[in-house]
PyMOL Python script that loads the backbone (N, CA, C, O; Angstrom):
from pymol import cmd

cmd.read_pdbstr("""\
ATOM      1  N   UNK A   1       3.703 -19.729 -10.200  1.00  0.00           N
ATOM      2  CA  UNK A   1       4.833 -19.269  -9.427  1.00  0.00           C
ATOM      3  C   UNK A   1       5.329 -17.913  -9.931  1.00  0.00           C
ATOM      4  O   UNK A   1       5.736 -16.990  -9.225  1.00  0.00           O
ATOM      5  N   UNK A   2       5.220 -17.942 -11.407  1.00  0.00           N
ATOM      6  CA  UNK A   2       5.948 -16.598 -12.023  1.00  0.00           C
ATOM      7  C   UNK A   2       5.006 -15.426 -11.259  1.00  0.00           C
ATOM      8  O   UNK A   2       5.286 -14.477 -10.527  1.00  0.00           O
ATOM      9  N   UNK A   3       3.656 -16.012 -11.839  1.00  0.00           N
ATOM     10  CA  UNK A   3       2.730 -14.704 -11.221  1.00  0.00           C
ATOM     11  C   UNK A   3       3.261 -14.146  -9.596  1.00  0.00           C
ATOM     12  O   UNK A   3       3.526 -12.945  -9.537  1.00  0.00           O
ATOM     13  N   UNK A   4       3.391 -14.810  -8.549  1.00  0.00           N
ATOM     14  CA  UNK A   4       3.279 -14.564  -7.064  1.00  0.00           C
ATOM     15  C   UNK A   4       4.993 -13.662  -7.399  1.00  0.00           C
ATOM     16  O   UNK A   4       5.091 -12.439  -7.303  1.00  0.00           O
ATOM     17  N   UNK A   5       5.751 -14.246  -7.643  1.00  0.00           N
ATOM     18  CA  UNK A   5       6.969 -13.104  -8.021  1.00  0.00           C
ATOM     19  C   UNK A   5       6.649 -11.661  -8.655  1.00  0.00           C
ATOM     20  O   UNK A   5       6.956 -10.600  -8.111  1.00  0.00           O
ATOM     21  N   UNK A   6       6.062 -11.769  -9.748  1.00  0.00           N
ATOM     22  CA  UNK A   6       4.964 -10.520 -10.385  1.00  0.00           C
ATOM     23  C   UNK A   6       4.655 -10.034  -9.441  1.00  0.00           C
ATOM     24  O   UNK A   6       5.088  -8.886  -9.341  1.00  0.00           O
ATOM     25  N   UNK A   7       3.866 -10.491  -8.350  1.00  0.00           N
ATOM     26  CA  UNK A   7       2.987  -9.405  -7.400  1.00  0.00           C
ATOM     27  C   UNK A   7       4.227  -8.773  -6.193  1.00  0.00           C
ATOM     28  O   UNK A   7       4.123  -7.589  -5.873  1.00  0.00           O
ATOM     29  N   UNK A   8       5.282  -9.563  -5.617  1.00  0.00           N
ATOM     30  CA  UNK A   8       5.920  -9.005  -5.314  1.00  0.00           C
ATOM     31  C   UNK A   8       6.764  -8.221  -5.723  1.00  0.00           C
ATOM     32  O   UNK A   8       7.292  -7.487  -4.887  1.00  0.00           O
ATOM     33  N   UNK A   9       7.132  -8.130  -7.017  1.00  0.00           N
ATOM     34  CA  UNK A   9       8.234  -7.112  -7.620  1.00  0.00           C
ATOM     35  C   UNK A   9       7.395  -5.357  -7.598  1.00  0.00           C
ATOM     36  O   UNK A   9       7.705  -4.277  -7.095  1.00  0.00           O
ATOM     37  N   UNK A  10       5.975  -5.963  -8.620  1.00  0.00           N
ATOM     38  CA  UNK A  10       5.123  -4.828  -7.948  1.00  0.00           C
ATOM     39  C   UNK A  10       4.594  -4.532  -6.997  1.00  0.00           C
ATOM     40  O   UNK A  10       4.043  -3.439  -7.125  1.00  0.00           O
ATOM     41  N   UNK A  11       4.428  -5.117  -5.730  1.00  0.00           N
ATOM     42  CA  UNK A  11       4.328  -4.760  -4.711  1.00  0.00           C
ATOM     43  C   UNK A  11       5.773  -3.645  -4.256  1.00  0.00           C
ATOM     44  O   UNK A  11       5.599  -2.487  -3.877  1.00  0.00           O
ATOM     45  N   UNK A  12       6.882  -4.172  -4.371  1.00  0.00           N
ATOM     46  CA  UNK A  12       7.947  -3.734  -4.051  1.00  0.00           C
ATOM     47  C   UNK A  12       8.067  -2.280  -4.566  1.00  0.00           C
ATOM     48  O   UNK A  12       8.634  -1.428  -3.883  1.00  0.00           O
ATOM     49  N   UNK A  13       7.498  -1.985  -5.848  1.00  0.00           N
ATOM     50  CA  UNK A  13       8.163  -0.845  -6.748  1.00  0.00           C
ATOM     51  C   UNK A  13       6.785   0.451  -6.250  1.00  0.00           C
ATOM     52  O   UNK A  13       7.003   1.662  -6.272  1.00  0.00           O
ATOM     53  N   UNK A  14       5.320  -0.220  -5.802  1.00  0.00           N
ATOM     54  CA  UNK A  14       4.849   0.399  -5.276  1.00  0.00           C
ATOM     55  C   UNK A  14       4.537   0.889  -4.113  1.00  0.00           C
ATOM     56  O   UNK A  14       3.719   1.738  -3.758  1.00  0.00           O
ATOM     57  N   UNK A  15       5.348   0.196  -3.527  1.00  0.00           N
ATOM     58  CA  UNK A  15       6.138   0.496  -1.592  1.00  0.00           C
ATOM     59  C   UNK A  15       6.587   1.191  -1.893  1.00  0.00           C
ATOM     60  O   UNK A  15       5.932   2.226  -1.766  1.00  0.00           O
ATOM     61  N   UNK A  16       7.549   1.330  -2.332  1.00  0.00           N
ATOM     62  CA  UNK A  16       8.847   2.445  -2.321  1.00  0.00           C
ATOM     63  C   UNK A  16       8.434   3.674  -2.802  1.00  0.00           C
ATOM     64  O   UNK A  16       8.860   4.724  -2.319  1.00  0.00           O
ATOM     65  N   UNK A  17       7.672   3.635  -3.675  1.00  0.00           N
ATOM     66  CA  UNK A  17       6.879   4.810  -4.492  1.00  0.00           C
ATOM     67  C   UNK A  17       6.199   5.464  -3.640  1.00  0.00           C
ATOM     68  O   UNK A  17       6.130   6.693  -3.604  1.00  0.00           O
ATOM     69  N   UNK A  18       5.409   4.361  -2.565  1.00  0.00           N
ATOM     70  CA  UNK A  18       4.414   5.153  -1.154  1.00  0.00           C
ATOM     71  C   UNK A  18       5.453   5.832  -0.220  1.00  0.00           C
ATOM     72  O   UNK A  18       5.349   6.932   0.323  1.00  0.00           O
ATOM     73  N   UNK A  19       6.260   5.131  -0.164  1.00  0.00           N
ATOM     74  CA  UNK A  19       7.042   5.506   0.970  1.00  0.00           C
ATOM     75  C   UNK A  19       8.033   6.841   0.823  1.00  0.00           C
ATOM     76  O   UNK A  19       8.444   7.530   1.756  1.00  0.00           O
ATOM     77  N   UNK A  20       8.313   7.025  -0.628  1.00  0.00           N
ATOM     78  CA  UNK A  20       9.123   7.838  -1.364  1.00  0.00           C
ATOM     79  C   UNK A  20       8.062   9.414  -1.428  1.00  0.00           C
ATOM     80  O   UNK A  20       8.472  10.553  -1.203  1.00  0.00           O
ATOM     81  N   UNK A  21       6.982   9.102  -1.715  1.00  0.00           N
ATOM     82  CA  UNK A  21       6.174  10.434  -1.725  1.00  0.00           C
ATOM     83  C   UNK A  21       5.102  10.730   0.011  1.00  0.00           C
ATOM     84  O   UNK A  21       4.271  11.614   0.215  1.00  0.00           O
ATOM     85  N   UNK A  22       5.513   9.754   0.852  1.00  0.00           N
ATOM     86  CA  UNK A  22       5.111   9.433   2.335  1.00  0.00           C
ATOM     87  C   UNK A  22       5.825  10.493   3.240  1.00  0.00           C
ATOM     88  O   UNK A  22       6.742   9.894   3.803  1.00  0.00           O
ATOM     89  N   UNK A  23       5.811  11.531   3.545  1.00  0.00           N
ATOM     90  CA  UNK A  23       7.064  11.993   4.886  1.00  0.00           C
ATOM     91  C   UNK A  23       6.979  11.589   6.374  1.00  0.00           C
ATOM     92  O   UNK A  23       5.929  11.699   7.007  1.00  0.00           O
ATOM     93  N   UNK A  24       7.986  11.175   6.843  1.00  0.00           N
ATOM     94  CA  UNK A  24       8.100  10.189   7.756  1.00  0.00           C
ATOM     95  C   UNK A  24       9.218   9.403   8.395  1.00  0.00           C
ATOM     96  O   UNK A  24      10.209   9.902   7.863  1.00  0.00           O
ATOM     97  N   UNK A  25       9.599   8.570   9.134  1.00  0.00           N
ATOM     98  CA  UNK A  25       9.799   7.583   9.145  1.00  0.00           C
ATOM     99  C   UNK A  25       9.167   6.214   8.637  1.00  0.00           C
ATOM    100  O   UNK A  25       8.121   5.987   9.244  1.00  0.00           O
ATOM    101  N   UNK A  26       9.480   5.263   7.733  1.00  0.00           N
ATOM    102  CA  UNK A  26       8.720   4.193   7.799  1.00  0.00           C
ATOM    103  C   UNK A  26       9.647   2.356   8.152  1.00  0.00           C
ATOM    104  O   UNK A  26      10.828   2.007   8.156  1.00  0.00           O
ATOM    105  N   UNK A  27       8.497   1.725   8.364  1.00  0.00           N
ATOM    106  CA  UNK A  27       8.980   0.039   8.744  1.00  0.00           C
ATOM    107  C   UNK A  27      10.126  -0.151   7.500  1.00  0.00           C
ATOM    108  O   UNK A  27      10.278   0.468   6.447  1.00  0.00           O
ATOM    109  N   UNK A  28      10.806  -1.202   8.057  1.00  0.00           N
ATOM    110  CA  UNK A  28      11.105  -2.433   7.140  1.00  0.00           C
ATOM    111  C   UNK A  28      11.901  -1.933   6.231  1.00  0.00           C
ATOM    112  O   UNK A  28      12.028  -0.715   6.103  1.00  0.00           O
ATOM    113  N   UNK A  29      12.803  -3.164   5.176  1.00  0.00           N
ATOM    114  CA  UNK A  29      13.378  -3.166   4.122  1.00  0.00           C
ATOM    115  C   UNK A  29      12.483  -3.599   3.235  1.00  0.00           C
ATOM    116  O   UNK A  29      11.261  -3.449   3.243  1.00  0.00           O
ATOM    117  N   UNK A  30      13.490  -4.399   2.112  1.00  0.00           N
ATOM    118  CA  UNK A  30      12.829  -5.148   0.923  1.00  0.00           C
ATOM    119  C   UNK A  30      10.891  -5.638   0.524  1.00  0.00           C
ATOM    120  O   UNK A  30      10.052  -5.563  -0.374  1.00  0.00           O
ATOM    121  N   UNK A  31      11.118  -6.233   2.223  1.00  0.00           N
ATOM    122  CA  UNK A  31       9.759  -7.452   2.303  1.00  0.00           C
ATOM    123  C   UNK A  31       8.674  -6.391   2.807  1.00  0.00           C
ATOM    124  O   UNK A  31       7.494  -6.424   2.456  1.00  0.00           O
ATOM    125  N   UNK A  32       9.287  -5.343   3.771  1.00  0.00           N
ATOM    126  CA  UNK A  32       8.201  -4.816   4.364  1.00  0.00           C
ATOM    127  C   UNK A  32       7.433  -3.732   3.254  1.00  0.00           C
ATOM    128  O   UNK A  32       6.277  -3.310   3.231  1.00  0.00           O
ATOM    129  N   UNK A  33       8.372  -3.530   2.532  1.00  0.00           N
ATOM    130  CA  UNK A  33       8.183  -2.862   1.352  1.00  0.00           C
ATOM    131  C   UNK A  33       7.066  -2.764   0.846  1.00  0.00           C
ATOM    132  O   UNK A  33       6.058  -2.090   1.058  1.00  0.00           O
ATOM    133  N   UNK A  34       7.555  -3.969  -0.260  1.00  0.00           N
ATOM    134  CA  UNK A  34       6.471  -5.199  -1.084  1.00  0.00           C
ATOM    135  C   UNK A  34       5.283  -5.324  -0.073  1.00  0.00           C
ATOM    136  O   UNK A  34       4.199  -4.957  -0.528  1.00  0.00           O
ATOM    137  N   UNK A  35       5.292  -5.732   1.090  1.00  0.00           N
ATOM    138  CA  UNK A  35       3.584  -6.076   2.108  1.00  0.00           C
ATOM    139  C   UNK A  35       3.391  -4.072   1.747  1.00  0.00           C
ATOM    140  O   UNK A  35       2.997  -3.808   0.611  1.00  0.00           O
ATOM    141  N   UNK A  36       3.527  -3.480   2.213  1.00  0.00           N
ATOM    142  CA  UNK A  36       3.126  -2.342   1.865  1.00  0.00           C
ATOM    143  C   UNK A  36       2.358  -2.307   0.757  1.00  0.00           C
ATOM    144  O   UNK A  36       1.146  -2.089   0.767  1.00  0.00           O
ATOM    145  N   UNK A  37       3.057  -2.524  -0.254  1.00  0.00           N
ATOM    146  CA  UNK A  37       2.741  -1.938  -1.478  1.00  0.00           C
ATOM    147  C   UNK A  37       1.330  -3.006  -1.718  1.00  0.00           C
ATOM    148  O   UNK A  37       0.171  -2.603  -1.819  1.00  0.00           O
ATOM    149  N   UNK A  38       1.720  -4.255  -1.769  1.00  0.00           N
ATOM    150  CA  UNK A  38       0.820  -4.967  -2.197  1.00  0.00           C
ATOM    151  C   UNK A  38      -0.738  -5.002  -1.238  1.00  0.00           C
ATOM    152  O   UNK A  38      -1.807  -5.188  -1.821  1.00  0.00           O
ATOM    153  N   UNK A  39      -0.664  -4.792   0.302  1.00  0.00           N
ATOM    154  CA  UNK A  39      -1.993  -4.278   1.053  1.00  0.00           C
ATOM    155  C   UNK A  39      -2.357  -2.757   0.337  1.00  0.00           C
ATOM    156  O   UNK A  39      -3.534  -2.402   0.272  1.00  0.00           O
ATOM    157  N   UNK A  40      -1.096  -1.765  -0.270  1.00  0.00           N
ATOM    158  CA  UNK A  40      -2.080  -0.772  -0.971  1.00  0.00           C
ATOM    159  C   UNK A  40      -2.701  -1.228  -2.148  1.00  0.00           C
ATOM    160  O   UNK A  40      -3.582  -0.391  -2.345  1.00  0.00           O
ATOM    161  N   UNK A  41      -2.754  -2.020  -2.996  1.00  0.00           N
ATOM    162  CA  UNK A  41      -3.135  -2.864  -3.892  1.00  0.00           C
ATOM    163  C   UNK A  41      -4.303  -3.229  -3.118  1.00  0.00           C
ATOM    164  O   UNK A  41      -5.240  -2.445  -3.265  1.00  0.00           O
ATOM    165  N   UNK A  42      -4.499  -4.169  -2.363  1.00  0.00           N
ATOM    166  CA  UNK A  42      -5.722  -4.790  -1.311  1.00  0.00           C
ATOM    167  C   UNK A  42      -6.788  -3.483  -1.510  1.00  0.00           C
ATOM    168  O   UNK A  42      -7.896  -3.531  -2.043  1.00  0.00           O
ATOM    169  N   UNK A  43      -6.131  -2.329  -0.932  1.00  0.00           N
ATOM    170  CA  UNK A  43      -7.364  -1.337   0.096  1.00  0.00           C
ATOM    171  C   UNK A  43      -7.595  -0.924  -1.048  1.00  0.00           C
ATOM    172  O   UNK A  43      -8.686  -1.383  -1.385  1.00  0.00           O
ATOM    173  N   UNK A  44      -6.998  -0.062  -2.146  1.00  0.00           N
ATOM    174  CA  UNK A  44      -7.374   0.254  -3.423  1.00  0.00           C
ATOM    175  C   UNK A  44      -8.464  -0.225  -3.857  1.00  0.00           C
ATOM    176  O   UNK A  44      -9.477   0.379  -4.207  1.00  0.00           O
ATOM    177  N   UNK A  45      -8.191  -1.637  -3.826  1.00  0.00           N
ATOM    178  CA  UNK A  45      -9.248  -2.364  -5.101  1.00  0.00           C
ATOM    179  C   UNK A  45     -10.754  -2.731  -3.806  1.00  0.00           C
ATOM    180  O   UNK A  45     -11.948  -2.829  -4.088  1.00  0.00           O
ATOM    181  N   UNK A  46     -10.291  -2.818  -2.843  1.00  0.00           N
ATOM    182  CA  UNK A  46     -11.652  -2.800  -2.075  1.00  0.00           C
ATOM    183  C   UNK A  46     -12.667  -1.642  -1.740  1.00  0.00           C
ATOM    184  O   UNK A  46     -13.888  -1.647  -1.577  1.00  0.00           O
ATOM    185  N   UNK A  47     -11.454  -0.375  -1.686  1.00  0.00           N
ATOM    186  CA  UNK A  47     -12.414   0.919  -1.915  1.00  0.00           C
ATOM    187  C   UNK A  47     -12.785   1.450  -3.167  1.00  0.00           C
ATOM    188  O   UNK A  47     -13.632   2.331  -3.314  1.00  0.00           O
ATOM    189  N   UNK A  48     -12.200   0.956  -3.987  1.00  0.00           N
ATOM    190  CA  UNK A  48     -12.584   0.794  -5.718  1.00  0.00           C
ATOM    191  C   UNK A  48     -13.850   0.272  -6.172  1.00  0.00           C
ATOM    192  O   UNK A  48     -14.535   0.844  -7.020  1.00  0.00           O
ATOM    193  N   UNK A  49     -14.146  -0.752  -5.642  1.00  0.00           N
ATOM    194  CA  UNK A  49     -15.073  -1.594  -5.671  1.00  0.00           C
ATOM    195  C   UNK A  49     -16.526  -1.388  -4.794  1.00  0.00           C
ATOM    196  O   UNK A  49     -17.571  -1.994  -5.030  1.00  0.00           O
ATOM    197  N   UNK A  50     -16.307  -0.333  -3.678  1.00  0.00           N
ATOM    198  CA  UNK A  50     -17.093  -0.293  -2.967  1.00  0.00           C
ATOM    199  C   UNK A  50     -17.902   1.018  -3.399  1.00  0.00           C
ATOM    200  O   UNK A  50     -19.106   1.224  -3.241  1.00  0.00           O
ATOM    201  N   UNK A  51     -16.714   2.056  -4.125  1.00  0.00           N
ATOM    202  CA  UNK A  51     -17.263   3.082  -4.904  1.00  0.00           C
ATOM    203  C   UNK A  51     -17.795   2.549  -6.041  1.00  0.00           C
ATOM    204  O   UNK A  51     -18.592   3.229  -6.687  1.00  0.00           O
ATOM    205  N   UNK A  52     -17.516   1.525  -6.376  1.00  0.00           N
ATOM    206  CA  UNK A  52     -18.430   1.272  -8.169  1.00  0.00           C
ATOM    207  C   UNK A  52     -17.489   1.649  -9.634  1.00  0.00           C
ATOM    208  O   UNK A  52     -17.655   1.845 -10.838  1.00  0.00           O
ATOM    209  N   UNK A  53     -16.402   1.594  -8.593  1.00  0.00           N
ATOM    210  CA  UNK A  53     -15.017   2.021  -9.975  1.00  0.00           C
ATOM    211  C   UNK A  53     -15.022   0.922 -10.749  1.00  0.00           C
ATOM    212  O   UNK A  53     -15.206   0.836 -11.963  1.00  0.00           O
ATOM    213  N   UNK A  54     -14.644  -0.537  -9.351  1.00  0.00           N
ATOM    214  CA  UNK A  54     -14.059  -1.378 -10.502  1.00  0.00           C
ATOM    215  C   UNK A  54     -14.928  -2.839 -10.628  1.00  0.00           C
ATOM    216  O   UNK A  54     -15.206  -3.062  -9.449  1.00  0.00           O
ATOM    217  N   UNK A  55     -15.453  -3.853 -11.361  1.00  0.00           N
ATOM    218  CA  UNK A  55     -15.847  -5.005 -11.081  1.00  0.00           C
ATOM    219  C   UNK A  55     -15.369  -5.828 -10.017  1.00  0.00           C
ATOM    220  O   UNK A  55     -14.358  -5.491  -9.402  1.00  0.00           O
ATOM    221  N   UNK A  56     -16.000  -6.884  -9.734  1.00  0.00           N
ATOM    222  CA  UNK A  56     -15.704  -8.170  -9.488  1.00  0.00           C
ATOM    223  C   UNK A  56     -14.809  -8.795  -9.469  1.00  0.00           C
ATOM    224  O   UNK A  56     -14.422  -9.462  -8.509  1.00  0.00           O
ATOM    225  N   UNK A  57     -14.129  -8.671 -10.893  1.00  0.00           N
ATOM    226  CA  UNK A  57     -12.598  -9.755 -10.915  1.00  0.00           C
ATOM    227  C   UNK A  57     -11.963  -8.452 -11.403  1.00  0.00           C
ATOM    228  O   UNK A  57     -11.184  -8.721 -12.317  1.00  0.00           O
ATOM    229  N   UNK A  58     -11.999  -7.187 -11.149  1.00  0.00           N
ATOM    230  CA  UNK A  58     -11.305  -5.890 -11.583  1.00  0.00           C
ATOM    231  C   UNK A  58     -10.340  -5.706 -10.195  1.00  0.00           C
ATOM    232  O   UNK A  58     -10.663  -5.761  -9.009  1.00  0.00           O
ATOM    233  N   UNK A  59      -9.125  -5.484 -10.785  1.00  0.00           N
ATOM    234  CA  UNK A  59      -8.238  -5.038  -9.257  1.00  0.00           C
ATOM    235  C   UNK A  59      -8.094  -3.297  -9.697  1.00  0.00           C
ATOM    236  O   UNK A  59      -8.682  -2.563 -10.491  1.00  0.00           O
ATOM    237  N   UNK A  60      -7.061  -3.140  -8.782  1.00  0.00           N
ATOM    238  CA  UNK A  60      -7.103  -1.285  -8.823  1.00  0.00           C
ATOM    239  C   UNK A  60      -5.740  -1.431  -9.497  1.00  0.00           C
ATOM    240  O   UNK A  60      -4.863  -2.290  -9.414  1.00  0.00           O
ATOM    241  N   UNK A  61      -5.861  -0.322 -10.179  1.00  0.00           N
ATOM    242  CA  UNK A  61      -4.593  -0.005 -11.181  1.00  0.00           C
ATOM    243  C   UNK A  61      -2.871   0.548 -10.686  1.00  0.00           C
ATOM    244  O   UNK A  61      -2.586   0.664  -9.494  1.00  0.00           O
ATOM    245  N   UNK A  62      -2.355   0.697 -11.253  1.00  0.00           N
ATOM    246  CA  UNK A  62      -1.148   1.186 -10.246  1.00  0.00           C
ATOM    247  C   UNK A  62      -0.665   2.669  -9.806  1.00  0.00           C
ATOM    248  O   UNK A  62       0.268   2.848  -9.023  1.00  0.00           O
ATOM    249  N   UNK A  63      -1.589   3.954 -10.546  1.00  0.00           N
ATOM    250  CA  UNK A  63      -1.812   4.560  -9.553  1.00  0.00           C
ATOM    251  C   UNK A  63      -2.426   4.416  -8.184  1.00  0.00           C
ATOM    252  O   UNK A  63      -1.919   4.726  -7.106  1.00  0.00           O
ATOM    253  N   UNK A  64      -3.607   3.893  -8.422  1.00  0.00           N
ATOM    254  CA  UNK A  64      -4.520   3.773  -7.188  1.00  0.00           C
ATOM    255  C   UNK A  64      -3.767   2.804  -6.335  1.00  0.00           C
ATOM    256  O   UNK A  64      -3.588   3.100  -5.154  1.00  0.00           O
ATOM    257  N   UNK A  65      -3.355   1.796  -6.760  1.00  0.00           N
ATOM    258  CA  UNK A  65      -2.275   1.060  -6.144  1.00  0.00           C
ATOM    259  C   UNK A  65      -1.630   2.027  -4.912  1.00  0.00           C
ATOM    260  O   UNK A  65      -1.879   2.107  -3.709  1.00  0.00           O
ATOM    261  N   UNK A  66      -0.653   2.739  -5.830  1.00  0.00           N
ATOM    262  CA  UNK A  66       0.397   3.692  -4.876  1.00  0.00           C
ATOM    263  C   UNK A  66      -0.877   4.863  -3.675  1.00  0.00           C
ATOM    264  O   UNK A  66      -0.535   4.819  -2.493  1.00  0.00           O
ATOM    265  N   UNK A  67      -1.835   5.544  -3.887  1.00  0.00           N
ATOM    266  CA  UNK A  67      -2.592   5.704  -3.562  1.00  0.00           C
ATOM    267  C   UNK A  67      -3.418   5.195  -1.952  1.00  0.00           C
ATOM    268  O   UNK A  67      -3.824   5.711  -0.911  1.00  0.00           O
ATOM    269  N   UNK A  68      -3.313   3.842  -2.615  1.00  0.00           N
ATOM    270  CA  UNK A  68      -3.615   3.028  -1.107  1.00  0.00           C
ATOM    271  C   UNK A  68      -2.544   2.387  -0.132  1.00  0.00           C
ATOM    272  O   UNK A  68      -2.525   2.134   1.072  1.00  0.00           O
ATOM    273  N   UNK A  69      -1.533   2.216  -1.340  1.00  0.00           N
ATOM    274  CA  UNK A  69      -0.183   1.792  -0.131  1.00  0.00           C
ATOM    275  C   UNK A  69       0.000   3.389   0.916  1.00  0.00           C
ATOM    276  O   UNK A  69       0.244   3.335   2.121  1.00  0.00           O
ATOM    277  N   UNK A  70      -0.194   4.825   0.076  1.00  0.00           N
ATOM    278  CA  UNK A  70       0.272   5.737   0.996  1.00  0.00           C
ATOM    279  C   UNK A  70      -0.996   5.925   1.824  1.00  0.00           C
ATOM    280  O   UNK A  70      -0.727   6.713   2.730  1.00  0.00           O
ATOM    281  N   UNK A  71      -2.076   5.587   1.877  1.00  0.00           N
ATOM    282  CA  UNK A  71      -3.369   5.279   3.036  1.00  0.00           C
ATOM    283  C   UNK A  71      -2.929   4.548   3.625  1.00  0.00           C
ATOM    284  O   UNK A  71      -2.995   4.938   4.791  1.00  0.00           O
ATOM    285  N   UNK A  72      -2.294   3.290   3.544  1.00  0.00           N
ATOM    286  CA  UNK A  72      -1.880   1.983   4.669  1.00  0.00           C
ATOM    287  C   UNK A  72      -0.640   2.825   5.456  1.00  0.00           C
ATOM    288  O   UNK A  72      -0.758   2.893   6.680  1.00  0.00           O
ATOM    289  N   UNK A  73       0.361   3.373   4.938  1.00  0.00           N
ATOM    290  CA  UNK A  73       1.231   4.136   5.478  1.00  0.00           C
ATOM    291  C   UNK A  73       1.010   5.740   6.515  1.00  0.00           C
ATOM    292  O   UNK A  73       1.857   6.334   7.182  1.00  0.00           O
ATOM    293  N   UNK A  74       0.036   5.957   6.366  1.00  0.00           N
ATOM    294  CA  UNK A  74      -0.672   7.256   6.735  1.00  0.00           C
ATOM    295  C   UNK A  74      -1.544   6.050   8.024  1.00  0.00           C
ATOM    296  O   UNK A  74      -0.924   5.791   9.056  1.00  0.00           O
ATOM    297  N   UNK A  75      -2.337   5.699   7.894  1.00  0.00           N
ATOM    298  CA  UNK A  75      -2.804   4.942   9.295  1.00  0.00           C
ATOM    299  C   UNK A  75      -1.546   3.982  10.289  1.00  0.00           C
ATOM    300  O   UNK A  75      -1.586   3.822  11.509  1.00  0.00           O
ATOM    301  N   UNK A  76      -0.452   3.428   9.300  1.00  0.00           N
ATOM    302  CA  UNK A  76       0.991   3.169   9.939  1.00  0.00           C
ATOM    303  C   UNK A  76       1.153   4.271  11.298  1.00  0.00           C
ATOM    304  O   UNK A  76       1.073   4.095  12.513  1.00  0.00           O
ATOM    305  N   UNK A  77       1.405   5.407  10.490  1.00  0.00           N
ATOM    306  CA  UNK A  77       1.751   6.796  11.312  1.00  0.00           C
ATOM    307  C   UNK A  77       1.210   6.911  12.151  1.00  0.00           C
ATOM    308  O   UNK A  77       1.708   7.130  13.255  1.00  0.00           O
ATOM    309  N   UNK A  78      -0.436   6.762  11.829  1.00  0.00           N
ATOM    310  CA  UNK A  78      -1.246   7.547  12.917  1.00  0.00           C
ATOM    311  C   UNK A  78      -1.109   6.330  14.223  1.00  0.00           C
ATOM    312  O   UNK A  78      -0.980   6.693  15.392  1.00  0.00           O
ATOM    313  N   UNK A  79      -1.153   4.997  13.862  1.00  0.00           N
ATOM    314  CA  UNK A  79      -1.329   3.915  15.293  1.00  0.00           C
ATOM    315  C   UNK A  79       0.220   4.208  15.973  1.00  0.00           C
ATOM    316  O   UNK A  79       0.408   4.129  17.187  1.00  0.00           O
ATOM    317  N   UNK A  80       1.190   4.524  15.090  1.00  0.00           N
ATOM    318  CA  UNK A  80       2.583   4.279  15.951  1.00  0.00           C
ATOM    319  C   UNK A  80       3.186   6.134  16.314  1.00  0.00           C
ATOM    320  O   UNK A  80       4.297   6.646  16.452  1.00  0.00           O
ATOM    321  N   UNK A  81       2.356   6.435  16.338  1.00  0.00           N
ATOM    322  CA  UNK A  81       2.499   8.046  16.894  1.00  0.00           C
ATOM    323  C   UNK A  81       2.645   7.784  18.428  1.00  0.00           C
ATOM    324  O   UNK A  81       1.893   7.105  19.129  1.00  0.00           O
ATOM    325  N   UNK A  82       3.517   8.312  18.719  1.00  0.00           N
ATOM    326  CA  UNK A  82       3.790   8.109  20.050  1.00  0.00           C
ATOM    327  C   UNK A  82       2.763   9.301  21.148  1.00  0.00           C
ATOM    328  O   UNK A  82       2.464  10.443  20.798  1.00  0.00           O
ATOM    329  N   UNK A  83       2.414   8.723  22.347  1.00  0.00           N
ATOM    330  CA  UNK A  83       1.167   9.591  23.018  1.00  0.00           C
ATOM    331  C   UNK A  83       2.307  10.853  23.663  1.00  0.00           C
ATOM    332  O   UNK A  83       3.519  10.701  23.511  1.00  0.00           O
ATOM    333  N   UNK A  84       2.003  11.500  24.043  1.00  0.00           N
ATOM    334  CA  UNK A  84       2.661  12.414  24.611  1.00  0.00           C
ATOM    335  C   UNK A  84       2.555  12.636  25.931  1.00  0.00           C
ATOM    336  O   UNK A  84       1.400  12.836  26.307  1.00  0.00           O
ATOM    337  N   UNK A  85       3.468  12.668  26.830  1.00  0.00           N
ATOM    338  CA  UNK A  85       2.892  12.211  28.601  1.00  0.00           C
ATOM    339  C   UNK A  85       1.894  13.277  28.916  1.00  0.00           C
ATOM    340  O   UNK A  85       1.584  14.320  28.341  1.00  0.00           O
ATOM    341  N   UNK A  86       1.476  12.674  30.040  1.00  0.00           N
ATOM    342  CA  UNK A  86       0.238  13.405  30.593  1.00  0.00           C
ATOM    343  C   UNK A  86       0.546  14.450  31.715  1.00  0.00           C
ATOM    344  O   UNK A  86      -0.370  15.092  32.228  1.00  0.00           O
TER     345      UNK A  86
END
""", "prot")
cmd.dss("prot")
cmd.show_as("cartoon", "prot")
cmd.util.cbc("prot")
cmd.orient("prot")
């Protein structure tokens, strides 16, 4: 239980960090935060892994962390960009 609190506190501190060096508008408070931060955690360690950075049971660190939360936030932008009339 302690751990899943762990991942959200850092999830949280590395949302804000994406979102803080992000220019923009972005989603959400507290929670949307933390899902931020912690899917940049996700994409990190999967493009980490796919480059040959990190092992198997290796996650991505908390730069790369912040890194991929501001990639999840940067494709945020690009799907909710509004079209411009025709």
């Amino acid at each position: 239980m302690f751990g899943l609190i762990w991942i959200i506190i850092i999830g949280a501190v590395v949302g804000a960090l994406a979102k803080l060096l992000m220019p923009g508008r972005d989603p959400g408070g507290f929670f949307v935060t933390a899902l931020i931060g912690m899917a940049g955690a996700v994409v990190a360690t999967l493009l980490g892994r796919m480059l040959g950075l990190y092992g198997p049971e290796q996650g991505a660190g908390f730069i790369a962390s912040i890194i991929g939360a501001i990639l999840v936030l940067f494709i945020y932008h690009r799907l909710r960009r509004p079209t411009p009339p025709a």
